[in-house]
N, C-alpha and C positions, 0 to 999 in steps of 0.2 A: 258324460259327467257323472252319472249314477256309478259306472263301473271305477269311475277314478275315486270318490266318495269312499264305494265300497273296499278298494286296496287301503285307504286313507286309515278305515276302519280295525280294518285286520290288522295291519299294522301297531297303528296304537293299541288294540288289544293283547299282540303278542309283547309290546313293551311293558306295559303293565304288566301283566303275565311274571316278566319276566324281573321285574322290579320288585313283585311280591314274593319271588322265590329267590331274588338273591336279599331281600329282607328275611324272610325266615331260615334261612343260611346263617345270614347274619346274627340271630337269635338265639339259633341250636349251637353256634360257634363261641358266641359269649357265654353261653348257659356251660358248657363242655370246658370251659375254661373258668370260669366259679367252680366249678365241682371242683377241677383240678387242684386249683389252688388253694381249695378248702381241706382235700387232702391231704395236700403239702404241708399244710399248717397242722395238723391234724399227726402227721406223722413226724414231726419236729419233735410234738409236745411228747410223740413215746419217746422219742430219743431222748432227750432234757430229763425224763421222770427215771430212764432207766439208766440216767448218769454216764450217753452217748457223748457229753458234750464237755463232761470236766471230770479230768482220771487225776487230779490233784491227790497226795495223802489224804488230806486235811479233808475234804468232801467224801474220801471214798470211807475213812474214819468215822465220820455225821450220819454214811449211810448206814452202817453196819450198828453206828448204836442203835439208828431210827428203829432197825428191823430186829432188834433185839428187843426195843420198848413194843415192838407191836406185833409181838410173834403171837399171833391168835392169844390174847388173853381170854375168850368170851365164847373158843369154840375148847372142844375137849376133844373129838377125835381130830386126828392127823389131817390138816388141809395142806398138801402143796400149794395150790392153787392161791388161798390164802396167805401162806407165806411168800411166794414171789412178790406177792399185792405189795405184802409189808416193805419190800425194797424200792417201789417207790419215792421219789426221790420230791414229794410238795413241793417244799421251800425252794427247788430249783426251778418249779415250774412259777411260784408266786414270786419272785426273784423277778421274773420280765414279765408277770401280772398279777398286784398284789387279790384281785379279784380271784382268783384262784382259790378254790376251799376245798377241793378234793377230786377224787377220781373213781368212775361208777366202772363198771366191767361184769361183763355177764360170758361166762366163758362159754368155747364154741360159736360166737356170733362176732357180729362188728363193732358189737356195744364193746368199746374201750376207751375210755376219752374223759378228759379232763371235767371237774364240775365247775359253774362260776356261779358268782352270786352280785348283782350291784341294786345299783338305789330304785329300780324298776324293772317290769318283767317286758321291756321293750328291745334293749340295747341289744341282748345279746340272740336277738329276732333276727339280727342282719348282720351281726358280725360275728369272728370269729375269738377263740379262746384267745391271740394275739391282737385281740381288737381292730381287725382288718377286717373292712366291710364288704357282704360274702350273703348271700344266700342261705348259705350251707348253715348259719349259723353258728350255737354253740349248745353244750347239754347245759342247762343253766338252774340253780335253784328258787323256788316263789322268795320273791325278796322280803315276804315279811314272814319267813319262817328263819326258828333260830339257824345260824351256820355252819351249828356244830350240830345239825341235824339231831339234838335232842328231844325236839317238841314230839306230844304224840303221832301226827302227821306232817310228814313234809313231802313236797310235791317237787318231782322236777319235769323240766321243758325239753323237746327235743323235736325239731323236724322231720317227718314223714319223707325223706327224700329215697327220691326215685330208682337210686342204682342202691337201695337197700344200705347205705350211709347217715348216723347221724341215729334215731327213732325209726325208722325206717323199714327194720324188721318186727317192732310189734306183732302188724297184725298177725304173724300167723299163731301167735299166740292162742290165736280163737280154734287153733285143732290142735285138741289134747294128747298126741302122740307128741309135737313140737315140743309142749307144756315139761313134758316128763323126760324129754331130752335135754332141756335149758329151765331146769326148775328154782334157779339160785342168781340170785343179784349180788354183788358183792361193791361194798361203798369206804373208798379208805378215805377215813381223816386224817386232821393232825395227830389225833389223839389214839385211834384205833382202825383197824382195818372187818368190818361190820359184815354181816351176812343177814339176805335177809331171803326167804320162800314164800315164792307166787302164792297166792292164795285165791286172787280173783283177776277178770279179765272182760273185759263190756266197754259198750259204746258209752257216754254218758250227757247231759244236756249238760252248761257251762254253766248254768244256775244251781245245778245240785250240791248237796252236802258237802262232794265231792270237792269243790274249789270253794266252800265258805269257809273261812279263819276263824281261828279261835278258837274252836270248836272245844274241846278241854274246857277253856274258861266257862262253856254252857253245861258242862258236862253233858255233852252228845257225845262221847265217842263210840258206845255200844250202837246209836243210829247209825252211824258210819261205817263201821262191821256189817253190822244187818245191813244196810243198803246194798254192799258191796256184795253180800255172798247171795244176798237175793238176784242181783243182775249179773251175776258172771254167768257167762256162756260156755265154761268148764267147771264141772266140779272137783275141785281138789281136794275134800275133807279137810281142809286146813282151819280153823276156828282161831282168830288173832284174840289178844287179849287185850282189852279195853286200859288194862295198864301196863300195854306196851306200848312200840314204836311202828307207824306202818309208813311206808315210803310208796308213793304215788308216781309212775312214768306216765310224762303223760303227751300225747302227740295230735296232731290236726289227722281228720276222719275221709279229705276231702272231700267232703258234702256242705263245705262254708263253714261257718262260723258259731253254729247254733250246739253241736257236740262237738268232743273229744273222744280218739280212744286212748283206755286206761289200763295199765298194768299195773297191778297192786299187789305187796308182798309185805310181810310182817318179818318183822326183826329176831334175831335169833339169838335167846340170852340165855 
């Protein structure tokens, strides 16, 4: 009876066993299929901005003034780079989401992707720029920053994901060889296609300076600077000006909830 017990035992143990790894099958399977699909979505929105999706006169006309209005006003020497930015195509992507307020791009990387903005910094935690609910999220801007990114600080959101997708490449941000390979954000609006250089780069707690609002209104933005160049973990000699524009990337540290890390770059006028 002990020996029958004992078969009884092994048994249900390799079922289990066996129950837990086609569960976490089941996990890595859906998780591989979120990415996927977050992609997908993700590579739509280049085709729509790059006017993949409607060779109309009448659009391809819309695009050509667009990139004439925003043929680097703000830089003086020669950006290709910039000027492709400019043929972006917004209105096509706000067309099937008026949430849509621009598109961030740091050339050489994966950062390429749409920005949105809605009525909280929740929604687009789980969905994507197509509002399809997604892990993956979306690059999203603090909803109570203006959306034409004129305030002195504005912050945007981005997931830390795992195949280097999304925020994802930050961190290497923290070795200064990276830094000086990918020294350039570049943010197109409606209005203008924006350039902005890293300046600072740190871990930071969710209570700092860093994510209080307003900040202008107190006149703290020199706090904000100094905070910033005092905790970067690269020196860039880069010194922002208290009456400019600084744009904040900012991603999960995975270590919970208590920091962020930041990638901070000042505007270039």
């Amino acid at each position: 009876m002990g020996k029958g017990m004992s078969k009884k035992k092994v048994q249900l143990a390799r079922l289990l066993l066996i129950a837990i790894m086609a569960a976490s099958a089941a996990v890595i399977f859906w998780k591989l299929l979120d990415y996927h699909k977050g992609a997908e979505d993700y590579s739509e929105a280049e085709r729509i901005a790059q006017g993949g999706e409607d060779d109309s006169e009448r659009e391809t006309s819309g695009r050509e003034k667009r990139k004439q209005a925003l043929a680097m006003p703000l830089i003086e020497e020669e950006d290709e780079y910039a000027d492709m930015l400019a043929e972006l195509d917004l209105a096509a992507l706000q067309a099937c989401n008026s949430d849509v307020i621009g598109w961030i791009a740091i050339p050489d990387t994966q950062v390429f992707y749409p920005v949105m903005q809605t009525e909280d910094n929740a929604y687009y935690l789980s969905h994507t720029w197509k509002k399809e609910k997604s892990s993956v999220g979306a690059i999203f801007l603090e909803y109570q920053n203006p959306p034409d990114f004129s305030g002195f600080h504005s912050i945007l959101y981005g997931h830390q994901m795992r195949d280097g997708s999304m925020f994802g490449g930050l961190r290497k941000y923290a070795e200064k060889s990276y830094l000086e390979e990918h020294p350039v954000i570049y943010l197109v609006t409606e209005e203008k296609v924006w350039r902005y250089n890293i300046f600072a780069v740190y871990e930071v707690g969710v209570e700092e300076i860093v994510y209080q609002q307003r900040i202008e209104e107190q006149g703290r933005q020199q706090e904000l600077i100094q905070f910033a160049t005092e905790h970067s973990v690269v020196d860039t000699k880069i010194l922002p000006s208290a009456e400019g524009n600084i744009l904040t990337l900012s991603t999960c540290t995975g270590k919970g909830y208590a920091t962020r890390w930041v990638v901070q770059a000042a505007r270039v006028h």
